[in-house]
matplotlib code that plots the C-alpha trace (Angstrom):
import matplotlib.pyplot as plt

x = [56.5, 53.4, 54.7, 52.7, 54.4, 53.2, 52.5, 48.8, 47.7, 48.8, 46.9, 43.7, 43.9, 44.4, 41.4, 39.3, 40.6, 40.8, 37.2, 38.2, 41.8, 41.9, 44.5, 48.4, 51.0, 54.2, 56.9, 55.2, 55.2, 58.1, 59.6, 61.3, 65.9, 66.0, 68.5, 65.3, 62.9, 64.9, 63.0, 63.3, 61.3, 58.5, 58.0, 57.9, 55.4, 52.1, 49.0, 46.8, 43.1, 40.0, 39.1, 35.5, 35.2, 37.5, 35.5, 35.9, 38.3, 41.0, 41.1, 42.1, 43.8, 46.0, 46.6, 46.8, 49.6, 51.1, 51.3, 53.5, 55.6, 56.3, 56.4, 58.5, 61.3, 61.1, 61.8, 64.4, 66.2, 66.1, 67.3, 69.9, 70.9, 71.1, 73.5, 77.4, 77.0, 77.7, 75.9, 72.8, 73.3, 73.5, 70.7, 68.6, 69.9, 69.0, 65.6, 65.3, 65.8, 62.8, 60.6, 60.8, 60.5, 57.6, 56.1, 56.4, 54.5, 51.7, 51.0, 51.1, 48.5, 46.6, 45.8, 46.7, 43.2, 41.8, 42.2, 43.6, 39.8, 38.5, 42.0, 40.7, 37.9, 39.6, 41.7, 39.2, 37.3, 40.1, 40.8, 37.2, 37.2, 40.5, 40.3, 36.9, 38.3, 40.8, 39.2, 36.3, 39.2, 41.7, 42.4, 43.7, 40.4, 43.0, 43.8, 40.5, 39.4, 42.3, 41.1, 37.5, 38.7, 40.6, 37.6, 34.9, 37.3, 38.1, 34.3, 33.8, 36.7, 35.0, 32.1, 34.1, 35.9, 32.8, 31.1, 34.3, 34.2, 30.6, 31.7, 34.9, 34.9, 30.7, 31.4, 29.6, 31.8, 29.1, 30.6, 33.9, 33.1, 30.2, 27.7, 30.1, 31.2, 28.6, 28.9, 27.8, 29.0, 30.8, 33.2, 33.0, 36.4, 36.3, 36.5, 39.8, 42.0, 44.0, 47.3, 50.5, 50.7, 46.4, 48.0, 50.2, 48.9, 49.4, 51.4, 51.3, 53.7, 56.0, 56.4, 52.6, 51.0, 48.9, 50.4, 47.5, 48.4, 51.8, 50.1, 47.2, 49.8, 52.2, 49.1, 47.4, 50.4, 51.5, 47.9, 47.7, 50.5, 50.3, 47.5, 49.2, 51.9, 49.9, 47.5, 50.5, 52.1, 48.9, 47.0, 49.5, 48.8, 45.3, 44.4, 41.0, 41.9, 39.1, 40.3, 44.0, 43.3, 41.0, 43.8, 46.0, 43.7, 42.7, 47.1, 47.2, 44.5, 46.2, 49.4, 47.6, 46.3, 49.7, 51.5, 48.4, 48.7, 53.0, 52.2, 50.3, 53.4, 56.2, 58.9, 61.9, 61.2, 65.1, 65.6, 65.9, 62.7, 61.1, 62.3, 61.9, 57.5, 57.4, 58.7, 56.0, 53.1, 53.7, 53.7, 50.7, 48.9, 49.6, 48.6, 45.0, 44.7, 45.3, 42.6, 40.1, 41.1, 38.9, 40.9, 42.9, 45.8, 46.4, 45.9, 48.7, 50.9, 49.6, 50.7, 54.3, 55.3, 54.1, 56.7, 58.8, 58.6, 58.5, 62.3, 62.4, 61.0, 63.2, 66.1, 65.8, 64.9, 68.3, 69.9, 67.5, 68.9, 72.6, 72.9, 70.4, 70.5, 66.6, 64.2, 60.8, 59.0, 60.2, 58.4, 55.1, 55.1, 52.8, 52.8, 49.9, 48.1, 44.8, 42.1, 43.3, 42.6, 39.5, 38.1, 34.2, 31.5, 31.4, 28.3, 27.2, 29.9, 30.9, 27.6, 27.5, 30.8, 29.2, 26.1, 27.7, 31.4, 31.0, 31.5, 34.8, 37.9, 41.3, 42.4, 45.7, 45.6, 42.6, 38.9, 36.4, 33.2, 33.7, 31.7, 33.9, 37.3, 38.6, 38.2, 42.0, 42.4, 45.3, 43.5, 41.0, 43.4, 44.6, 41.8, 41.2, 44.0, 43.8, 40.2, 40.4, 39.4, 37.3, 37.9, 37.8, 36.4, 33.0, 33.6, 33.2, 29.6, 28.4, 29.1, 27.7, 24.4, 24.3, 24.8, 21.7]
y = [167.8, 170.1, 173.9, 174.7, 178.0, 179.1, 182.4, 184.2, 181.9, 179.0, 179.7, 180.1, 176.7, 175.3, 177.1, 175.5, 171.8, 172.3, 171.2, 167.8, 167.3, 165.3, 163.6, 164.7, 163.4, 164.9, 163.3, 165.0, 168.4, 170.7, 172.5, 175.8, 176.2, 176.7, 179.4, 181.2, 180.7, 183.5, 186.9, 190.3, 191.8, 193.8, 190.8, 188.5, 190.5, 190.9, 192.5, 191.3, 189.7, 192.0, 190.2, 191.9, 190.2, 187.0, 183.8, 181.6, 179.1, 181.1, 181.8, 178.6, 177.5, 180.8, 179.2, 175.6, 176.7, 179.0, 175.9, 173.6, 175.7, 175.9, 172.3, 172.1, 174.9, 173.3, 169.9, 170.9, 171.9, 169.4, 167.3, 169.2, 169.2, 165.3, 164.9, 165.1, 165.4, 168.4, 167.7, 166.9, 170.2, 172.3, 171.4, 171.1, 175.1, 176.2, 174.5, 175.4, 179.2, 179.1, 177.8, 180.3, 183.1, 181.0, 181.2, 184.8, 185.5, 182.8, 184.5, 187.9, 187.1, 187.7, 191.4, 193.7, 194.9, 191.2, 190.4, 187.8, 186.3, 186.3, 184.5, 182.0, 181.3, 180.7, 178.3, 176.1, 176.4, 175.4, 172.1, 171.4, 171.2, 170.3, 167.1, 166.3, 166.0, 163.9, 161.6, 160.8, 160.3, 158.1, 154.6, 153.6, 152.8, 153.2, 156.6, 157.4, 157.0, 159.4, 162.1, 161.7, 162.1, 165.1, 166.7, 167.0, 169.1, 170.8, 171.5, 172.3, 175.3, 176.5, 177.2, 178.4, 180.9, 182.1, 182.7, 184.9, 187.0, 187.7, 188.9, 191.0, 192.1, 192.2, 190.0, 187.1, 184.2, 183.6, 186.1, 184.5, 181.0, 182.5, 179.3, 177.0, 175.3, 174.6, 176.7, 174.1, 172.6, 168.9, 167.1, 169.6, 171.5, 170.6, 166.8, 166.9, 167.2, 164.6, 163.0, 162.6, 159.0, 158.8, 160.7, 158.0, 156.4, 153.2, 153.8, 152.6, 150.6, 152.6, 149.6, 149.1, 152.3, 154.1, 156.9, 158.8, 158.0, 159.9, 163.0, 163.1, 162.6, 165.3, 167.5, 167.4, 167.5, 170.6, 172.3, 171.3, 172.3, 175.7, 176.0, 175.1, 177.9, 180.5, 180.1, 180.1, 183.0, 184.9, 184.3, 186.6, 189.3, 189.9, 191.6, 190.1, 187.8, 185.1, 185.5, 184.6, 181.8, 180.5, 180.4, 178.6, 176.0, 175.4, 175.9, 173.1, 170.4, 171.2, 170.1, 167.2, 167.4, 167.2, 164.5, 162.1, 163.0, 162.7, 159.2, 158.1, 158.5, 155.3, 156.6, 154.0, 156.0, 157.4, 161.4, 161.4, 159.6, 162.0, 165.3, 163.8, 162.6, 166.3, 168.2, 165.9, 166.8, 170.4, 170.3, 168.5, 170.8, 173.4, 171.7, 171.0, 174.3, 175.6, 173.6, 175.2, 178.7, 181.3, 184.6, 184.3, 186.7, 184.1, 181.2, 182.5, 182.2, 178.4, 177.7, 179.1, 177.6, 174.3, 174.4, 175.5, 172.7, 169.7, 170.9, 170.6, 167.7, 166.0, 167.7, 165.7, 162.4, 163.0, 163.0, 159.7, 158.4, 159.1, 158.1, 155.5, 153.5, 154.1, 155.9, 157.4, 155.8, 152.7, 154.5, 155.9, 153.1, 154.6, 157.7, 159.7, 160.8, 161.1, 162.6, 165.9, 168.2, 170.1, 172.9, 172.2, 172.2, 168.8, 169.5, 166.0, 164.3, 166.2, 165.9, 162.0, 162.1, 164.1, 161.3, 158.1, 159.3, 162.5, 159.7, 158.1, 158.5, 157.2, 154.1, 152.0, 153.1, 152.3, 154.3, 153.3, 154.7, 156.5, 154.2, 151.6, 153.3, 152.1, 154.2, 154.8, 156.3, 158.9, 161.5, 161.4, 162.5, 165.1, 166.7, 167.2, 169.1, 171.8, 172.1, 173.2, 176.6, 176.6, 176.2, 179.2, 177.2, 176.5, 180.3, 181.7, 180.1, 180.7, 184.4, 184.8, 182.9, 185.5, 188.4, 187.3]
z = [119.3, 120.5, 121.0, 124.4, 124.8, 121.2, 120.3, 119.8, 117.3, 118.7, 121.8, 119.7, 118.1, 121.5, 122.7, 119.5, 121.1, 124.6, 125.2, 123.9, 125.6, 128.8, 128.6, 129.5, 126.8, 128.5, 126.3, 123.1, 124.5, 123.7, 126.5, 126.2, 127.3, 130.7, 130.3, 128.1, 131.0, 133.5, 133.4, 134.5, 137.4, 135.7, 133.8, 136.5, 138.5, 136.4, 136.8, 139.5, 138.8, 139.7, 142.9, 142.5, 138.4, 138.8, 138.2, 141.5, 140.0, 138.3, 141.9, 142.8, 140.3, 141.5, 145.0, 143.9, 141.6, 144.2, 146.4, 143.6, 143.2, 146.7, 146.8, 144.3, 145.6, 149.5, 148.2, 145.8, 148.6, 150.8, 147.8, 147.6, 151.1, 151.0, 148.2, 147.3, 143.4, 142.0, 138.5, 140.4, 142.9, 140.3, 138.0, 140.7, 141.7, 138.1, 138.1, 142.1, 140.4, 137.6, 139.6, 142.8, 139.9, 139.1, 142.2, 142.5, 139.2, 140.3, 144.3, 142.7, 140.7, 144.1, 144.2, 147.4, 148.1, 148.7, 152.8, 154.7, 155.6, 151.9, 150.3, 153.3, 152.1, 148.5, 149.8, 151.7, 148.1, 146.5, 149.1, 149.3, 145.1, 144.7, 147.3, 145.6, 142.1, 143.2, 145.0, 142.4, 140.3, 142.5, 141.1, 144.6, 147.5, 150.0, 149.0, 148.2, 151.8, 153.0, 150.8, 151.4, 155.2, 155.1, 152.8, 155.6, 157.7, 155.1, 154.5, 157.8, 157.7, 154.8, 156.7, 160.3, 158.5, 156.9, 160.2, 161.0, 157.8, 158.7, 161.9, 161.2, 157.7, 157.2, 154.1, 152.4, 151.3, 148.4, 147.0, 146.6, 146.4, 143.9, 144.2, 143.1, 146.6, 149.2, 152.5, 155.7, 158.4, 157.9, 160.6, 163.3, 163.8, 167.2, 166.8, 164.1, 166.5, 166.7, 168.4, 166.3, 166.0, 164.4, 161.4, 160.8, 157.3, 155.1, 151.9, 148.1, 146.0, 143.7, 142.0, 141.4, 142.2, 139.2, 138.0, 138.6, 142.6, 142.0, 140.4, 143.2, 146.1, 144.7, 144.4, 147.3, 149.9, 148.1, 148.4, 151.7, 152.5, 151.3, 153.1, 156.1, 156.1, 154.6, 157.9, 159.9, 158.6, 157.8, 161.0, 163.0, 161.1, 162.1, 165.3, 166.5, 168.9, 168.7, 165.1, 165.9, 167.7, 165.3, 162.4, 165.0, 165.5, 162.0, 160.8, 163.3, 161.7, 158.1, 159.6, 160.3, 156.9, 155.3, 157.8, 157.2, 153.1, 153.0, 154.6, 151.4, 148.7, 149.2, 150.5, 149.1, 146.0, 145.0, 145.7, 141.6, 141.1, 143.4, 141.7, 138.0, 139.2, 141.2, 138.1, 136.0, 138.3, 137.9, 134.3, 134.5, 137.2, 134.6, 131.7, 133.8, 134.4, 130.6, 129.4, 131.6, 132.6, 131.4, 131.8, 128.9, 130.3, 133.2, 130.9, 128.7, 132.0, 132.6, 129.1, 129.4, 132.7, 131.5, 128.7, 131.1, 133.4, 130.6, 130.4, 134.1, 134.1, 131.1, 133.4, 135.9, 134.0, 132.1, 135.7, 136.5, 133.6, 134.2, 137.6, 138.2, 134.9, 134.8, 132.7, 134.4, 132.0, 133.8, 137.3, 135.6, 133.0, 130.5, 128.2, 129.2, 132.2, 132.3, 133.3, 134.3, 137.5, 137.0, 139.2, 139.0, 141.3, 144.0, 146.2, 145.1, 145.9, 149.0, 150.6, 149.8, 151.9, 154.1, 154.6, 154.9, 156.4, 159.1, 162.2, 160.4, 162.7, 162.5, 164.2, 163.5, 159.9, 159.0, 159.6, 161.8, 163.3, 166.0, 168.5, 167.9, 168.7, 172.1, 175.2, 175.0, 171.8, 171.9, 170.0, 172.8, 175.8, 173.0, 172.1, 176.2, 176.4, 173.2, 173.5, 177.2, 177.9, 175.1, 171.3, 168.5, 165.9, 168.8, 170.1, 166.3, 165.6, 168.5, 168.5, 164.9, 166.0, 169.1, 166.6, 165.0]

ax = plt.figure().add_subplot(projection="3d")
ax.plot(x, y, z, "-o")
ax.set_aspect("equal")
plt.show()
């Protein structure tokens, strides 16, 4: 089996082949004990990037990592809130425990000096490229449409919280995004919101969905969801009130964001089968992100956590396999995943989105233009009432085109 959490030279053989490796073989990668993965805390807690010398997608690939881990930890816990076994309560505690260490080294990674408004704009960067790359690469058109929904208000964030950077901080978003994601306006802020039951989406087949479906879905509601409760807890902290509200409204379309994308993922699949595909898709999130990072330091850190969760995720399908009689090879039915998440530029493909699908909206589960949604669409009483009095995201551009 392929040592991933190799030593120096190791790591410099996989740099001579990473160029070439798309494709994620899990079952002939070697993970590392789990009692070897538990760490001490100057360890766990390692040197920041330079926020002023970091390449715009180690960036990402900080906060995208941040958030499945999170996913990971929440879900583990409601797992194990839900069952009587003992076996499965406490393997899911000791895996529960190397992945919240995990996430703690990943968000640390963040340095101190970088505020609240320019980690914003990393993590619209990061859904704008992230829901990009998985849409151009989803085998499912259902699923495709979904993403390429939520990717124009995510766009459109993007460029609302860059009007407010402007404004507050005297900062350019160029400079974080550094060229590589397209600053515009797409489906205006104001227009997203929408009532409860236009969230509600169809799902795939477990039985027949690509295994590629399982990796995108497992991604994406975890990014989004991070996103979701760092603008909830992070938009208290700031003191500008147009500022506030703005992060209120925005944490409020990305918990839109996540109920439309939990919707997607079929949910007769077993509370086993779900921990043994979420322990999979982190291994391969970090497995994507070794073969591209640049800052070898942080790509050292991909490399050992995705050894780390290969035992995780042969954890779990030992438990799959003791108490269900089933084999995830019987769920994902192959042996390799492919191709893998990359953080790339997408203003092509965004702003053919962007063309064709801005005047989309949600109806019964499907997507329709806008003109031909009924005069009693829920989400049009809805929007009357949190738009009233004004909305931030409206407030915020027309103040910076005042200021000008």
């Amino acid at each position: 089996m392929q040592n991933i959490g190799s030593t120096t030279q190791g790591m410099t053989q996989q740099k001579q082949t990473r160029e070439a490796s798309n494709v994620f073989k899990p079952f002939e990668l070697q993970g590392k004990p789990i009692e070897q993965q538990f760490t001490n805390w100057n360890n766990m807690i390692k040197t920041p990037y330079d926020k002023d010398k970091v390449d715009a997608y180690t960036r990402t690939r900080v906060i995208l990592l941040n958030g499945i881990e999170n996913n990971s930890v929440i879900t583990s816990h409601a797992i194990s809130r839900m069952t009587n076994n003992p076996e499965i309560k406490r393997v899911m505690s000791t895996i529960r425990r190397a992945d919240s260490q995990h996430q703690e080294t990943v968000d640390w990674l963040n340095p101190g000096n970088q505020s609240i408004l320019e980690t914003t704009i990393a993590y619209e960067q990061v859904a704008v490229d992230l829901t990009s790359n998985l849409a151009k690469n989803e085998p499912d058109d259902y699923f495709r449409q979904v993403l390429d929904y939520a990717l124009l208000e995510d766009f459109d964030h993007l460029y609302r919280y860059s009007l407010l950077m402007k404004m507050l901080e005297n900062k350019d978003a160029e400079k974080i995004v550094q060229g590589k994601t397209e600053i515009k306006p797409g489906r205006p802020t104001s227009v997203e919101h929408r009532h409860p039951e236009d969230e509600m989406r169809k799902h795939f087949d477990k039985d027949s969905a690509h295994i590629k479906s399982w990796m995108n879905y497992y991604t994406i509601v975890s990014g989004e969801q991070q996103t979701m409760m760092y603008y909830r807890t992070h938009g208290a902290n700031l003191e500008n009130d147009l500022a506030r509200k703005l992060y209120a409204e925005i944490a409020e379309i990305e918990e839109q964001h996540v109920s439309q994308y939990e919707d997607v993922g079929d949910p007769t699949a077993t509370p086993l089968q779900m921990a043994t595909l979420i322990q999979l898709n982190e291994a391969y999130n970090y497995y994507s992100a070794m073969q591209t990072e640049t800052n070898e330091r942080i790509r050292s850190v991909w490399a050992e956590f995705c050894a780390h969760e290969i035992e995780h995720f042969n954890m779990c399908n030992d438990l799959l396999l003791k108490y269900e009689k089933q084999d995830i090879r019987d769920v994902i039915k192959t042996d390799s995943i492919e191709p893998l998440i990359v953080f790339e530029p997408n203003k092509e493909y965004v702003n053919k989105v962007l063309d064709t699908q801005v005047n989309l909206r949600p109806y019964n589960m499907e997507f329709v233009s806008e003109d031909q949604l009924p005069s009693n669409w829920k989400s049009f009483e809805y929007q009357s009432k949190v738009n009233a009095g004004g909305v931030p995201s409206e407030i915020v551009e027309e103040r910076f085109r005042e200021r000008r």
